[in-house]
C-alpha positions as CSV (number, residue, x, y, z in Angstrom):
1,X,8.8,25.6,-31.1
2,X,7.4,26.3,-34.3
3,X,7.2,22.3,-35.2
4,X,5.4,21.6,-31.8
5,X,2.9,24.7,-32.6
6,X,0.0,22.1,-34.3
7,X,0.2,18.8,-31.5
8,X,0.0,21.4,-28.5
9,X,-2.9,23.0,-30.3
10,X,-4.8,20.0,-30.9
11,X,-4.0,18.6,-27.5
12,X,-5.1,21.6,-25.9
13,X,-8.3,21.1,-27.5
14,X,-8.6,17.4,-26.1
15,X,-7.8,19.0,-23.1
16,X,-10.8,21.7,-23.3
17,X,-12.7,19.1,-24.5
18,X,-12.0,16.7,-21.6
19,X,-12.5,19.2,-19.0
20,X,-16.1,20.2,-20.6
21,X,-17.1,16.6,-20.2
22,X,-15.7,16.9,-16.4
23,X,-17.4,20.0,-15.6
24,X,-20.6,18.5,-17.0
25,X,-19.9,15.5,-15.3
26,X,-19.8,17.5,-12.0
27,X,-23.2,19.3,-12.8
28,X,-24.8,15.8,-13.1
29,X,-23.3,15.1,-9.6
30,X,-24.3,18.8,-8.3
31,X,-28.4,17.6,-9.7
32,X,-28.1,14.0,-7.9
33,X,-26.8,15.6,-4.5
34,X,-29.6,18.6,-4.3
35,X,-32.1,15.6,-5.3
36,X,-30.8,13.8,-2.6
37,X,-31.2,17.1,-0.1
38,X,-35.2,17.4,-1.6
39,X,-35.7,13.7,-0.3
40,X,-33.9,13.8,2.8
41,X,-36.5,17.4,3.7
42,X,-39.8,15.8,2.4
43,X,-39.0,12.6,4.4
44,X,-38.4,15.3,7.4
45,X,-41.7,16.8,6.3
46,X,-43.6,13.6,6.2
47,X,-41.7,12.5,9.7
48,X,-42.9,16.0,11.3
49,X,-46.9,15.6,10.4
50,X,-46.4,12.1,11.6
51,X,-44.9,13.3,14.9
52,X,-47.3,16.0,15.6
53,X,-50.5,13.5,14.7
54,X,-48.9,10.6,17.3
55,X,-48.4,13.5,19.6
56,X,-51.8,15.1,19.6
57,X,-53.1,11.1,19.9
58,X,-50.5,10.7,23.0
59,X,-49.0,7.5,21.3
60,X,-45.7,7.7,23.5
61,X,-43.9,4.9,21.8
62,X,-44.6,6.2,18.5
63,X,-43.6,10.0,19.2
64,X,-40.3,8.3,20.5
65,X,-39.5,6.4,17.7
66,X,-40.5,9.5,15.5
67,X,-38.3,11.7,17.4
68,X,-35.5,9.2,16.8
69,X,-35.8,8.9,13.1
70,X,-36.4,13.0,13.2
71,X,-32.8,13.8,14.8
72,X,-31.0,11.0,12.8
73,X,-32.3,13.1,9.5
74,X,-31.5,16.0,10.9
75,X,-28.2,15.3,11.3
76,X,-27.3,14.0,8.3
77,X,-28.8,16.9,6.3
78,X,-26.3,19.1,6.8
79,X,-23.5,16.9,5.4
80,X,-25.8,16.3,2.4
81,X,-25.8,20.6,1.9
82,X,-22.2,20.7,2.2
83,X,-21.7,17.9,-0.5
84,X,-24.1,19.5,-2.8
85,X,-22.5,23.4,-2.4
86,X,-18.6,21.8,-2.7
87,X,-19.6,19.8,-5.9
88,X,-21.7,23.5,-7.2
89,X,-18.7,25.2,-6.0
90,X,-16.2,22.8,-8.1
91,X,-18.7,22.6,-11.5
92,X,-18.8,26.4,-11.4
93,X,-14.8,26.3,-12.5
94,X,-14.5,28.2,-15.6
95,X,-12.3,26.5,-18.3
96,X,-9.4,27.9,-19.8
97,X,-9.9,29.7,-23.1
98,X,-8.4,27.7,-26.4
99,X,-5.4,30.3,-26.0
100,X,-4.6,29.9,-22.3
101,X,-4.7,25.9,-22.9
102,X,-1.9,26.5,-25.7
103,X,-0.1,29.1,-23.6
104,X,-0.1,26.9,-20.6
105,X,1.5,23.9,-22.5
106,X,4.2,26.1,-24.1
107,X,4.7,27.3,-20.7
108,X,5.7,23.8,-19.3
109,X,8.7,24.1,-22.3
110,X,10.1,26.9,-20.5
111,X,10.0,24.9,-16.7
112,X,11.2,21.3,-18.4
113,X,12.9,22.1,-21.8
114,X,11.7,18.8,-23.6
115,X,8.0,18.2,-24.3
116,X,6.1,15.6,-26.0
117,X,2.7,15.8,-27.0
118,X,1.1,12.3,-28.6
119,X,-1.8,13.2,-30.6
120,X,-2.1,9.2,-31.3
121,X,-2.5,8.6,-27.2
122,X,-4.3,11.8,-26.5
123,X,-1.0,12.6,-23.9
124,X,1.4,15.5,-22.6
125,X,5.1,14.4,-21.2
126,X,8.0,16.3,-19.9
127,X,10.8,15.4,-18.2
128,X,12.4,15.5,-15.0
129,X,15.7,16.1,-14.0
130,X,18.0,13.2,-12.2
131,X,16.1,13.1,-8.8
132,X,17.8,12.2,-5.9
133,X,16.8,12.0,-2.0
134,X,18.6,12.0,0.9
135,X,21.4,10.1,-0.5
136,X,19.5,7.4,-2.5
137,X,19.7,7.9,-6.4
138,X,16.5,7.3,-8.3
139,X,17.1,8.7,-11.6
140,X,15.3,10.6,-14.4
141,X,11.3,10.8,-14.2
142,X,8.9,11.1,-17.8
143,X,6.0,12.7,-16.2
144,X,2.9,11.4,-18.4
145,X,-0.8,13.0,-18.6
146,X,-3.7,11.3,-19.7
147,X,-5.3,13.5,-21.4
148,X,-8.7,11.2,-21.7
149,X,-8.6,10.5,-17.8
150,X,-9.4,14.5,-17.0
151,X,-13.1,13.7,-17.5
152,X,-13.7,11.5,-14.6
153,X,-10.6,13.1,-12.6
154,X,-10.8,12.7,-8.9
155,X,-7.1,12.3,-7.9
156,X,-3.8,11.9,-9.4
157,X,-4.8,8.5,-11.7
158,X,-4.3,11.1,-14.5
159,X,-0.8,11.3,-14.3
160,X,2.1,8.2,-14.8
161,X,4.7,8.6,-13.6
162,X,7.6,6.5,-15.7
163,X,11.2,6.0,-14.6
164,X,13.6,6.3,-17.3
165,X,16.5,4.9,-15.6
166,X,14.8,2.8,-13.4
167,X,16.4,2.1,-9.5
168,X,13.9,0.5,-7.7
169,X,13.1,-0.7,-4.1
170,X,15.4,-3.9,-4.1
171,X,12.0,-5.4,-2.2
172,X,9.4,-4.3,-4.8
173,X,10.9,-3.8,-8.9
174,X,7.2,-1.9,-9.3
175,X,7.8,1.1,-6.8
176,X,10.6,3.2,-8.7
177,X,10.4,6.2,-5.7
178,X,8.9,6.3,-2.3
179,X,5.8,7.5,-3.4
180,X,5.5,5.7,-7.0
181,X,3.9,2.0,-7.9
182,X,3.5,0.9,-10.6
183,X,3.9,4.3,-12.2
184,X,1.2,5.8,-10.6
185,X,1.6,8.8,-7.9
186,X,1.0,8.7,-4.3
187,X,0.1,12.6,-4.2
188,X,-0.7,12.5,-0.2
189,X,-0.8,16.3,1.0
190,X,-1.1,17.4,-3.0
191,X,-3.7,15.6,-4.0
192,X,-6.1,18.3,-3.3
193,X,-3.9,21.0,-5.0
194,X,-3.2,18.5,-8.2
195,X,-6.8,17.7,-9.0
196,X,-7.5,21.8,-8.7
197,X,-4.9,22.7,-10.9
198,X,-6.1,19.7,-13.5
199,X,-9.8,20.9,-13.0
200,X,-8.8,24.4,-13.8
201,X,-6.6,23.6,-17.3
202,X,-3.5,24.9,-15.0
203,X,-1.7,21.9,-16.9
204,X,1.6,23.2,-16.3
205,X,0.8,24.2,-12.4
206,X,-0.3,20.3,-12.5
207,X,2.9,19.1,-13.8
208,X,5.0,21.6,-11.1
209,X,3.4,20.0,-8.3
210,X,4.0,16.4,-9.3
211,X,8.0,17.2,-9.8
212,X,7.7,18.5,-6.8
213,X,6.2,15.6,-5.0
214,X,9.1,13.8,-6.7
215,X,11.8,16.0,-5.0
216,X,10.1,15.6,-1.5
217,X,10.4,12.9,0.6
218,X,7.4,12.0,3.0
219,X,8.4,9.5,5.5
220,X,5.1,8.7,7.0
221,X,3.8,7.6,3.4
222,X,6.0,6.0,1.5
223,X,5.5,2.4,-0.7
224,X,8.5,1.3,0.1
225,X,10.7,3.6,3.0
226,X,14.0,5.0,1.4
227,X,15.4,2.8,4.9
228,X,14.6,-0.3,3.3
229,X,15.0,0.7,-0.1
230,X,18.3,-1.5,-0.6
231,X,17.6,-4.1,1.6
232,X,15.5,-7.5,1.3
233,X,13.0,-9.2,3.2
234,X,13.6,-12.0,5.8
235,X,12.7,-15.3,3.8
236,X,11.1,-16.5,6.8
237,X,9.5,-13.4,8.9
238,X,9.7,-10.8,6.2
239,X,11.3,-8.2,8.2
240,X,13.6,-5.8,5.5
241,X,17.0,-6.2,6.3
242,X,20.0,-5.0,4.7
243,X,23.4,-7.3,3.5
244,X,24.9,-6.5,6.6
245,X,22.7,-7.6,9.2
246,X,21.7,-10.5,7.0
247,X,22.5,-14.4,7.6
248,X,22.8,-16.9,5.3
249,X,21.8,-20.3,5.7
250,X,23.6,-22.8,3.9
251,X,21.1,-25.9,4.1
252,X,18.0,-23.8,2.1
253,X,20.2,-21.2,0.5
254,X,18.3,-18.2,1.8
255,X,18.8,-14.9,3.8
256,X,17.2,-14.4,7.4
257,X,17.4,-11.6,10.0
258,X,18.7,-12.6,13.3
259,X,16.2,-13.4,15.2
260,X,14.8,-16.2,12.7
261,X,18.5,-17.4,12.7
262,X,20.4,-19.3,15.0
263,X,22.8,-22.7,15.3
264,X,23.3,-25.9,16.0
265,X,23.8,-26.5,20.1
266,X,25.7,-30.1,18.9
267,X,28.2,-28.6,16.6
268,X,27.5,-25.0,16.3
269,X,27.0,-25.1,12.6
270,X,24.7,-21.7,12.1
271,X,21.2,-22.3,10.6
272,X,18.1,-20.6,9.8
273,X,15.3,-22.0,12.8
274,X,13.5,-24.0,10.4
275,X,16.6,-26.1,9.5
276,X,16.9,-26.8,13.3
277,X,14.9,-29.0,15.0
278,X,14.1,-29.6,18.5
279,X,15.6,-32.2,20.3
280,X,12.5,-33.5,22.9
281,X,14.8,-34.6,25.0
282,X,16.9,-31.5,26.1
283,X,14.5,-29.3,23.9
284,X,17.9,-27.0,22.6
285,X,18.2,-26.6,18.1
286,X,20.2,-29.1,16.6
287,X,20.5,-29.8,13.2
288,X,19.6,-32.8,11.0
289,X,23.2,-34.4,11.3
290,X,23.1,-34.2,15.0
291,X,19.9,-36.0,15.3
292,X,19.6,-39.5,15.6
293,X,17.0,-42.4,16.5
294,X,17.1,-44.1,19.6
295,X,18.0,-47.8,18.9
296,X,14.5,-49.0,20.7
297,X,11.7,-46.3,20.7
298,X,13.4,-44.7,17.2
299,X,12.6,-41.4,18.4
300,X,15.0,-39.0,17.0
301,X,17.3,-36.5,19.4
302,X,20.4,-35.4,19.8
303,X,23.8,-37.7,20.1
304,X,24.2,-35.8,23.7
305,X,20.5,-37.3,24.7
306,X,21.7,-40.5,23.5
307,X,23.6,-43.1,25.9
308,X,24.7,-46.5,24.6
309,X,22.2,-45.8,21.6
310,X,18.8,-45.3,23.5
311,X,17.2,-41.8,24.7
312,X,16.8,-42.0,29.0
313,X,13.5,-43.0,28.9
314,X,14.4,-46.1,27.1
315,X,17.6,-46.4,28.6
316,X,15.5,-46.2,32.3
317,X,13.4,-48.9,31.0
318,X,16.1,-51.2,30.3
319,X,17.6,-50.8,33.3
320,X,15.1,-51.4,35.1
321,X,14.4,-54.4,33.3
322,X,17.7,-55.7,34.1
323,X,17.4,-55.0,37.4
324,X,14.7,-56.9,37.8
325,X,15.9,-59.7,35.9
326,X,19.2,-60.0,38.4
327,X,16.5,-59.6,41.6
328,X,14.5,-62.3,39.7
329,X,17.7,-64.4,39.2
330,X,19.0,-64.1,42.9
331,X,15.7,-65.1,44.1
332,X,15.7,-68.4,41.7
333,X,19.2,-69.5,43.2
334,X,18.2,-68.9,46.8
């Protein structure tokens, strides 16, 4: 304890120090949204002198138009209030003391056993346990903190969240748990919480809720859905399919779902559909060695559509042709 004693009281100082620059930061925004509220009222002031002067004057298209801009102010200054009192309401936070920042961070030694505090890249990391859901191992988590990010925090950008034995979505190598990309945190339902307890210099109460975003498993939210997380995309539709219900095509050397897969009506060789063409005479999938081009039109189809080496249309025409060269003959020799 005694060795980490200096880097968790300096980084508890960048830590003050960051959430001072937020909190002023937030005053700013609490001066732009009450300057926002003075415009919005003398525009409504200026609107209502205009109203009653087109009124006394019985201008009835202007006192309509008036009375339109009136109400769509009015609305829209009560949102403007609300904004203004939740931004006074969140720059009114009162920052830890230097001693409750360094008694917070030890606390997070006593909920995670190893912490690291880089005074070189202003940053806090624990580390998690081996996290497994439902079945599906995902490893050990370093939970990072930015220190520097605090100032301009507005969600969970702040935190990175860094697999150390990485088992990632077999569709996407960046998203390392349903709810991390790219080792940033999808917070969903504890966002609010996380930027609170950030806000407040409840560092360790920040750190809690992100392990335990890690241990919970949203369905309706995930990157990539712990369903699909071992299986592989279609190569032609994209659908995720696992190696079970996959089919490989032997002609492209790729994977496809069912229903982009199919076979060869000639010789029943199974294909992916884009191996297969379409035979225009009987219009069923054949593949490439089951096409061939009819001896006199050279359109290709299948060897079934073929008779005597010419598709039907071709092999009408000659017919024909011969018939009438017999009727043409018979007529000669009468």
């Amino acid at each position: 304890m005694d060795t980490l004693n200096k880097p968790m009281i300096k980084i508890a100082q960048a830590i003050r120090e960051q959430l001072h620059s937020l909190q002023i930061h937030r005053f700013g925004e609490v001066q732009r949204l009450v300057y926002v509220v003075c415009t919005n009222l003398d525009q409504l002031q200026s609107s209502r002198r205009n109203l009653e002067k087109c009124t006394h004057r019985g201008w009835s298209g202007a006192v309509a138009r008036l009375t339109s801009q009136l109400e769509n102010k009015l609305r829209d200054l009560p949102y403007s209030i609300e904004q203004a009192l939740q931004m006074m309401n969140h720059a009114k936070t009162q920052l830890p003391s230097p001693r409750q920042a360094v008694e917070d961070l030890r606390q997070l030694q006593d909920e995670f056993g190893r912490v690291e505090c880089n005074l070189q890249e202003r940053t806090v990391s624990v580390f998690t346990d081996p996290i497994e859901l439902e079945g599906f191992f995902l490893g050990d988590f370093e939970l990072r903190l930015e220190v520097d990010k605090l100032a301009q925090l507005r969600d969970s950008s702040a935190f990175r969240v860094i697999a150390q034995d990485p088992h990632p979505a077999s569709t996407n190598d960046c998203v390392t748990h349903p709810h991390v990309s790219e080792e940033y945190l999808c917070a969903g339902d504890a966002s609010v919480a996380l930027v609170q307890a950030l806000a407040t210099g409840r560092i360790c109460d920040a750190f809690l809720l992100v392990k335990s975003v890690l241990e919970t498993y949203n369905p309706s939210s995930p990157y990539v859905s712990l369903d699909d997380w071992y299986g592989f995309p279609c190569y032609d539709c994209g659908y995720v399919i696992d190696e079970e219900n996959s089919f490989y095509c032997e002609a492209c050397d790729q994977s496809f779902c069912d229903e982009c897969f199919s076979y060869c009506r000639s010789c029943d060789t199974s294909l992916c559909r884009g191996c297969l063409s379409e035979c225009p005479g009987c219009e069923e999938p054949v593949c490439e060695n089951c096409m061939s081009a009819c001896n006199q039109c050279g359109e290709s189809m299948c060897v079934s559509c073929l008779e005597d080496g010419l598709c039907s249309s071709c092999k009408e025409e000659m017919e024909a042709d011969n018939e009438k060269e017999s009727i043409e003959s018979e007529q000669q020799v009468a």
